[in-house]
N, C-alpha and C positions, 0 to 999 in steps of 0.2 A: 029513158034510154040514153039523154045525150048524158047523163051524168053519169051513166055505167062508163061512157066510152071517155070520160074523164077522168075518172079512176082506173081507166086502164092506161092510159097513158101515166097518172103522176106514179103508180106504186111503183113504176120497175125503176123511173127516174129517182124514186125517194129511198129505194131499196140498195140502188148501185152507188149513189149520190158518194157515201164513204168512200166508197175505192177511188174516187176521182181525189182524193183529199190525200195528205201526205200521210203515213203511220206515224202516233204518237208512240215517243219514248218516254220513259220514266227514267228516273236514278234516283237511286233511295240510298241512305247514308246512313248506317246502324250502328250500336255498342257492340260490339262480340261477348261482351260478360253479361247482358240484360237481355239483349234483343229492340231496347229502347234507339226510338230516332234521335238522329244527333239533328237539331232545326241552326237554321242561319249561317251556313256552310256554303261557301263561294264555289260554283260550280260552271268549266268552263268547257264548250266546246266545239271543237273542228269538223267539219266534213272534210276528206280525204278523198281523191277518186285511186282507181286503180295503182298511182306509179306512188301515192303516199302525199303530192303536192293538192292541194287547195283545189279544191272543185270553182268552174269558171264563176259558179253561181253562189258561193264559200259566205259563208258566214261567220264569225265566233263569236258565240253565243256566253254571255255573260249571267249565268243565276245564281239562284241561292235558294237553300232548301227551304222548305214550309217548314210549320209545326211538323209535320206529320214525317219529317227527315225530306222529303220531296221534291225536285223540281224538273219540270215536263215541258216536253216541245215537239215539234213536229218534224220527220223530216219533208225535204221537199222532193218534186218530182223532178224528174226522176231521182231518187232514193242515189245516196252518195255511195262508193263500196266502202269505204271506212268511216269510220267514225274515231276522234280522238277526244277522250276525257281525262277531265285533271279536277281532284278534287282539292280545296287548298283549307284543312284545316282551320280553325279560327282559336283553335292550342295547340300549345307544343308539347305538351305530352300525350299526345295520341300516334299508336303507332299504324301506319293504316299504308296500303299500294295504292295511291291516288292515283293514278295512270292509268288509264285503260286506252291502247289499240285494238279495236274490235270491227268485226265486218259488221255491216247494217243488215247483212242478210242473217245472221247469228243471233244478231240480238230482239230483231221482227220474231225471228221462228222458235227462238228459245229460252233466249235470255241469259244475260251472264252476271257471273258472282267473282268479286274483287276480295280475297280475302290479305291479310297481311302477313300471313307466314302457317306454317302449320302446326304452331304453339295456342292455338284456338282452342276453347271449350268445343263439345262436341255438339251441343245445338248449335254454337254457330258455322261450324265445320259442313253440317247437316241443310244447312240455310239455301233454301233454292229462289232462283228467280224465273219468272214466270213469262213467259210472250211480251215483246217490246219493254223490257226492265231489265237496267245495270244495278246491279245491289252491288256498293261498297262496305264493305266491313271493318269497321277501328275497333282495335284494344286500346285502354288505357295504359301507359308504362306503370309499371309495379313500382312502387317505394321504392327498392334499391334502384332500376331503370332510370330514376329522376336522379339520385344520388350518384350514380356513376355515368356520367354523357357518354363512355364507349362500348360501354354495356348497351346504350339504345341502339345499336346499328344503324339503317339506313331509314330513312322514314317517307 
């Protein structure tokens, strides 16, 4: 009996335990032409509260993606309302919207997708992100692209 009332106590603790823990974000960093991970991509980021300035408890968060294009962190509690990401290529010819301004509450319940323009193939136009995941999306610049620097526009 006393081990019933032992188990009644840890499950609900072991059960709610997550919620007392920060939600984990993802940002994953893809080709537009393959679908393949872009790995070893400098990846930085801000907590932001309400007016855009630095939360008291602010961190900037310095990664870099895995193999698998990947790098994950946690926020803290209480959850910031912004979030600022900046992806920093490690070529210059990829053309990509490294920047994301996004709410924490957007990216917990839905998740957002960074694409680079609407010159995209349509699987990656198609490419969704899933609960607590920032998907960035690069193209490669086209052969002429590299051969005329004002043909690449903004990067």
């Amino acid at each position: 009996m006393k081990q019933y009332y032992r188990c009644m106590v840890w499950f609900p603790l072991l059960w709610l335990s997550p919620l007392a823990f920060g939600q984990a974000v993802k940002i994953r960093v893809a080709n537009a032409n393959n679908g393949h991970p872009l790995p070893k991509q400098n990846v930085s980021v801000a907590l932001l509260d309400a007016q855009g300035a630095m939360t008291p408890t602010s961190y900037d968060l310095k990664l870099e993606t895995d193999g698998n294009g990947e790098a994950q962190f946690r926020l803290p509690e209480p959850a910031p309302v912004h979030l600022a990401v900046r992806i920093r290529l490690s070529s210059k010819h990829w053309h990509c919207k490294c920047v994301a301004l996004v709410s924490s509450q957007v990216v917990v319940q839905q998740g957002i997708v960074q694409t680079p323009g609407p010159e995209l193939p349509t699987s990656a136009m198609n490419a969704k992100a899933g609960p607590g995941v920032i998907l960035f999306i690069a193209r490669p610049f086209s052969f002429l692209e590299r051969l005329n620097p004002f043909a690449k526009g903004q990067r």
